[in-house]
N, C-alpha and C positions, 0 to 999 in steps of 0.2 A: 517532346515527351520527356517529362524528368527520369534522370536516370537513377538516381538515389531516393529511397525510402527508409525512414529513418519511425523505427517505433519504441516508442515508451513505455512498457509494457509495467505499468504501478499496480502497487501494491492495491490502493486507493480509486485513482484515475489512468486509461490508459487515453496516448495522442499519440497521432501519425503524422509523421510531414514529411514532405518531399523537395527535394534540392532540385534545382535546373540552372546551373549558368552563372552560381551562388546566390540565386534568391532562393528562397523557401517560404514556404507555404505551409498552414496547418489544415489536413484535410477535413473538411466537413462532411456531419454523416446526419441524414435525414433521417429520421423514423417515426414514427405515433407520438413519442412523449417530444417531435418540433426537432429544429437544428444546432448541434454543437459540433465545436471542435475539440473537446475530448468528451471521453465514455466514463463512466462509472465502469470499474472492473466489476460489472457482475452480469449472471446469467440468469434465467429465470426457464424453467421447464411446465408446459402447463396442457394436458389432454386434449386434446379437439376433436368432436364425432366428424367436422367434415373432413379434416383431413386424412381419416381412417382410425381403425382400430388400433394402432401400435403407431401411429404416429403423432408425433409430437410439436406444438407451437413454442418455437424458441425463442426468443428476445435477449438482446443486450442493453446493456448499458444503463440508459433514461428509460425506454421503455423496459427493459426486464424490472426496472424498479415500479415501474405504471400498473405493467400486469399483475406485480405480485400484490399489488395496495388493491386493485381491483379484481380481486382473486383469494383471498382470503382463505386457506385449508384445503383451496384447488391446485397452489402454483410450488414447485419451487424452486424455492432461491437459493444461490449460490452467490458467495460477494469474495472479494480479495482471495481469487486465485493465486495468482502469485504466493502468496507466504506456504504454499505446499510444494513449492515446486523443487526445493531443497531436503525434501523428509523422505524416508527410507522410510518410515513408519504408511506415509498416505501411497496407496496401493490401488486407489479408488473409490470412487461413492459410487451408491446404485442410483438412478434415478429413474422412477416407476420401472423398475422390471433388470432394468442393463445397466452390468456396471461402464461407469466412464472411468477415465484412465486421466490424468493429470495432460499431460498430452492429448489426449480426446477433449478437454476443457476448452486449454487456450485455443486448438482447431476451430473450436466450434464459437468462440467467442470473437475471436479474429475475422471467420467468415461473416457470421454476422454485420461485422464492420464494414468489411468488402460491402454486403448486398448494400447496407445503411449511406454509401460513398457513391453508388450506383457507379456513371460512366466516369466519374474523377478520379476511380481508383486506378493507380499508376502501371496498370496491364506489360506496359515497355520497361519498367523498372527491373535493370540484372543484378541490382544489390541490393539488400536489406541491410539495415546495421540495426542491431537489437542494442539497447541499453543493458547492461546489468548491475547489480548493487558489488562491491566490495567483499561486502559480508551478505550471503541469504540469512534472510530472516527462519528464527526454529531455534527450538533448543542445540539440535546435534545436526547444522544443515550440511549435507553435501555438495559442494557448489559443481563440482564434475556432474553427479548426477542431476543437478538444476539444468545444467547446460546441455546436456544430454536427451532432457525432455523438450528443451525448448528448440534443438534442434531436429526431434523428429516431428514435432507439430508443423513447423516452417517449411521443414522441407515436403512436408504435404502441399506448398502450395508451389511449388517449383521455381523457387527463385532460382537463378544461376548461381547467385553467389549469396553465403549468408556470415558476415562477420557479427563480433561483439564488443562493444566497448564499454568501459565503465561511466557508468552514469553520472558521476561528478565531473570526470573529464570531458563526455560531451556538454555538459554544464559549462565548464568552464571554456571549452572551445565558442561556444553561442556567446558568452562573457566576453573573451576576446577580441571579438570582432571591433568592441568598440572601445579600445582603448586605446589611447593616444602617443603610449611610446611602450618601450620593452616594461615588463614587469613581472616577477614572479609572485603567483596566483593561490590565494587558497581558497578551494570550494568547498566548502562545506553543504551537503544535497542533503536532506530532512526529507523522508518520504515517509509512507503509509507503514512500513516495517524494518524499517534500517535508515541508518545514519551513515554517510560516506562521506570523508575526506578525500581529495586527489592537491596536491602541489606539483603545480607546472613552471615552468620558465620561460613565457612568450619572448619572443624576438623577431623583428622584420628585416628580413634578408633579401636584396635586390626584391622592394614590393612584394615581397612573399610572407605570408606567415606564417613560423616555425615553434615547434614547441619542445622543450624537453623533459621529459615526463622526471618529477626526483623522487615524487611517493604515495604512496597509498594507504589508508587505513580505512574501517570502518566495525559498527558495530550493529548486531540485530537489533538497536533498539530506538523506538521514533514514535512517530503521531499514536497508532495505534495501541501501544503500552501505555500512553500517559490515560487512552480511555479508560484501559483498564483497571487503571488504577482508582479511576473514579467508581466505575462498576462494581470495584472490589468494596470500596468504602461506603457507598452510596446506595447503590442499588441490594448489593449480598447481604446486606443485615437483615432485609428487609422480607427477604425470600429462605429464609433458614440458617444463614451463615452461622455456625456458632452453636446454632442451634441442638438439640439431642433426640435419639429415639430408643425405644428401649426392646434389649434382643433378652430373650428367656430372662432371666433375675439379672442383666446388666445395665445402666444407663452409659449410651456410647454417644460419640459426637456424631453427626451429619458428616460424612467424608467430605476431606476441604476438594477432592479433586472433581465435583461436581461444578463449582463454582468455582474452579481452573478453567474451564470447558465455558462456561458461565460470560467469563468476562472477556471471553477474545467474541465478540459478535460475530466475525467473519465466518466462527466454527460453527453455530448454534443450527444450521439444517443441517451440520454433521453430527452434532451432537442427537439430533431428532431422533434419528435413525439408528442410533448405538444401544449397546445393552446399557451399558451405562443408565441412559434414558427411562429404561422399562425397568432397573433396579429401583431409579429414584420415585417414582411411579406407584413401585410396592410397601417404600420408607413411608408414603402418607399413613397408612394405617397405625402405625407403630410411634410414630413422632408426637411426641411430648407439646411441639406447636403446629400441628397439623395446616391449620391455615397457612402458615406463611410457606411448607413445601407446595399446598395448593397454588398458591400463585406463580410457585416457580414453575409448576408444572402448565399453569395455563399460557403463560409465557414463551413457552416453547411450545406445548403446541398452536398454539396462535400466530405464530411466526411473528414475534415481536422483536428480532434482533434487530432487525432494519430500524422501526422506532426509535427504539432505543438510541442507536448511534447517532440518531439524529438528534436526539433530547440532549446526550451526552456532549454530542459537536458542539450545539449552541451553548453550553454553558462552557464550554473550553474556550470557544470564540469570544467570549464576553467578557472571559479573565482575565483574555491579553490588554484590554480597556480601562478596565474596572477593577476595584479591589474586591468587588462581593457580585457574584451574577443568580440569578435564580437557575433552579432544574425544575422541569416538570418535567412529568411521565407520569400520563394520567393512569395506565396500566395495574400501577404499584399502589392505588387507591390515596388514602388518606398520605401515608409516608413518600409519595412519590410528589410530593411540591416543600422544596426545600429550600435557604439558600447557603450556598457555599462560596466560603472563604477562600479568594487568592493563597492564603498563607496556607492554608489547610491544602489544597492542590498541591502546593511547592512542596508540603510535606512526606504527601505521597509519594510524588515523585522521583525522591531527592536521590535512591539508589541509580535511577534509572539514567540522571544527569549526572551524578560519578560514571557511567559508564562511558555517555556519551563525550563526557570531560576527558575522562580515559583513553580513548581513540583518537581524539586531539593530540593529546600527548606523547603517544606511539608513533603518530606520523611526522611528529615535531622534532622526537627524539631520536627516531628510528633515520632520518637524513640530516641530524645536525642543524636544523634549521631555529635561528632564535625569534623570535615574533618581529624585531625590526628588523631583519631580513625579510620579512613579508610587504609587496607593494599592496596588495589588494585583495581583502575579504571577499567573498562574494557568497552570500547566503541565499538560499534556493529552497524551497517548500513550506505547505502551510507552518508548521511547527517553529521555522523559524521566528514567528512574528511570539511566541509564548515567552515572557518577558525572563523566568529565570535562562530560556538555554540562550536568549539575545545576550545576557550579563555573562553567561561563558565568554563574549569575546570580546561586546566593548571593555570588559576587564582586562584582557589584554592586549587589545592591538587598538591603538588611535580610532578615534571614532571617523574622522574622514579618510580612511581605510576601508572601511563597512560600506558593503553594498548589496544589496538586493533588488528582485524582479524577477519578472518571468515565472513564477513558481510551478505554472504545468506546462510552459511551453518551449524553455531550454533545453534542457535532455530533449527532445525528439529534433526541435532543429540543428540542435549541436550533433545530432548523430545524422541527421540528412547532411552535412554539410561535410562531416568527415568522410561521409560516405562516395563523396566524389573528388577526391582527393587521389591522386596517383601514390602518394607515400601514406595509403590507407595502413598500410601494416606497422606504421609507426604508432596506431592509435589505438588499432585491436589488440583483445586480450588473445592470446595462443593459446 
């Protein structure tokens, strides 16, 4: 029976694996939308008369994403839990009737995995090691209070024991394993909503291997940001950005903070349900381009965030390739098939890669470390393959330095593998 369960709890994708003996394994989890070894972070809530009046058909993952495509104005959906788990602001969403609680989420998302794992879920497992990011994701996150939640969900399920490591570092531990002599390590982890650096100092002592942590840095900013930058450009103009509506004898703008709410997809069944919502709802009468708030409105209630990120995905995907890729999203009618510029992306972006250049630099500067001090890169998540944050590093360290792999599957075996480690507490955060 493996004794370590190592979860990845993404922004984006969550994976579980388990250590036994140091091999590791990524758990697979069956359900309606077929077999993977990781989930989609999302949930999807949707009525059923057979299962009674107040009770409710849950899904995660692939299939929460099945239900809600085949469910339209019946289901919903919830995506990238995580990026709330650090807010003082999020307090809970209601969904049909009862609020759930941040901690009542991941529970219930987690379980889901369990039943989706059936008998391969690791029942004898006396540790968890949870990953976490450096920085949460949020404007003002609290990482005590992140941790906070995410320990009283877990401990709903009685592990004995429940540590946390940083997510770059179990990156770079998965990294480790297959290197060939001593080296100090830079991981650079690109996820759904933060960016994390970890610098280690591997070394093999009598066949053993040792690490010595020298630093950390990171910042809230990653894959999901560059979406919205697209959204802000691409999609917002198209749906009233900019636009005005007129109050007693005034012409005033369209408030930009509708289309703040707008371009993080993850938020948009939050947004559903806020006043916010039923303000913007009231601005169609009054608006000087009345159509284009109509479509924002049918947007949301049509639960088109999901779309979207998908429209949006594949044109990001295509940029890392190409200089020019199309967008569609048939949704946005005539304006929603365009094609967009490499250079025009970069441009968007380009605060967001000072940022993440920035936390580079903290962690470089902050342990005295000069780039040829460094033996080995090692780049981790989809984001990294987006060719300007690639040129953050072939710019500075040798390019046979640079490595990548594994993009969803390091973090969880790097955290199952620490996880059966007797000098565990060298790895966890306190």
């Amino acid at each position: 029976m493996a004794q370590a369960l190592g979860l990845d709890f993404g922004t984006t994708n969550t994976v579980l694996a388990t250590a036994d003996g140091g091999a590791t394994r990524s758990m697979a989890f069956t359900s309606t939308a077929g077999t993977a070894d990781s989930m989609r972070t999302a949930l999807s809530f949707m009525k059923d008369a057979q299962l009674g009046a107040s009770a409710l058909k849950v899904e995660a993952g692939h299939a929460a994403i099945r239900q809600f495509i085949d469910n339209p104005g019946d289901c919903r959906f919830l995506q990238s839990i995580k990026t709330f788990a650090a807010s003082a602001l999020f307090q809970g969403t209601i969904i049909f009737g009862k609020r759930q609680s941040f901690e009542d989420l991941m529970e219930i998302f987690i379980r889901r995995l369990r039943h989706y794992a059936g008998e391969s879920w690791p029942d004898g497992s006396n540790r968890i090691i949870a990953g976490r990011p450096v920085h949460f994701a949020g404007a003002s996150p609290d990482p005590a209070l992140a941790v906070q939640r995410y320990n009283e969900a877990l401990t709903r399920f009685g592990f004995p024991e429940i540590h946390y490591v940083y997510e770059p570092v179990a990156a770079a531990f998965y990294f480790a394993q297959n290197l060939k002599s001593d080296a100090t390590v830079l991981v650079a982890d690109f996820g759904g909503g933060t960016t994390d650096y970890s610098l280690i100092r591997f070394e093999t002592q009598a066949g053993k291997l040792t690490a010595t942590p020298i630093g950390h840095s990171g910042v809230g900013v990653a894959g999901d940001h560059f979406d919205a930058r697209m959204i802000d450009n691409i999609v917002a103009p198209q749906i009233g950005k900019g636009s005005h509506f007129k109050s007693f004898d005034k012409i005033l703008e369209v408030p930009s903070n509708y289309y703040a709410s707008f371009s993080r997809w993850n938020q948009l069944s939050i947004f559903k349900t806020s006043r916010e919502f039923e303000d913007l709802k009231k601005l169609v009468r009054t608006a000087l381009e009345p159509e284009k708030l109509e479509i924002f409105v049918d947007l949301i209630d049509h639960d088109e965030g999901y779309p979207l990120y998908q429209a949006v995905s594949a044109t990001k995907m295509a940029l890392s390739s190409a200089e020019e890729a199309p967008f569609d999203f048939a949704p946005l009618g005539r304006g929603g098939h365009r094609m967009i510029k490499r250079s025009d992306f970069e441009g968007w972006i380009v605060d967001d890669l000072a940022r993440i250049e920035g936390a580079l630099d903290d962690v470089l500067e902050k342990t005295n470390t000069d780039a040829s001090g460094i033996d080995k890169v090692f780049l981790t998540g989809g984001t990294s393959f987006v060719p300007a944050v690639r040129r953050i590093f072939t710019e500075r360290f040798d390019s046979n330095k640079i490595e990548s792999g594994g993009e969803l599957l390091s973090i969880a075996h790097g955290l199952a593998l620490i996880g059966e480690r007797d000098d565990i507490a060298q790895w966890t955060v306190q």
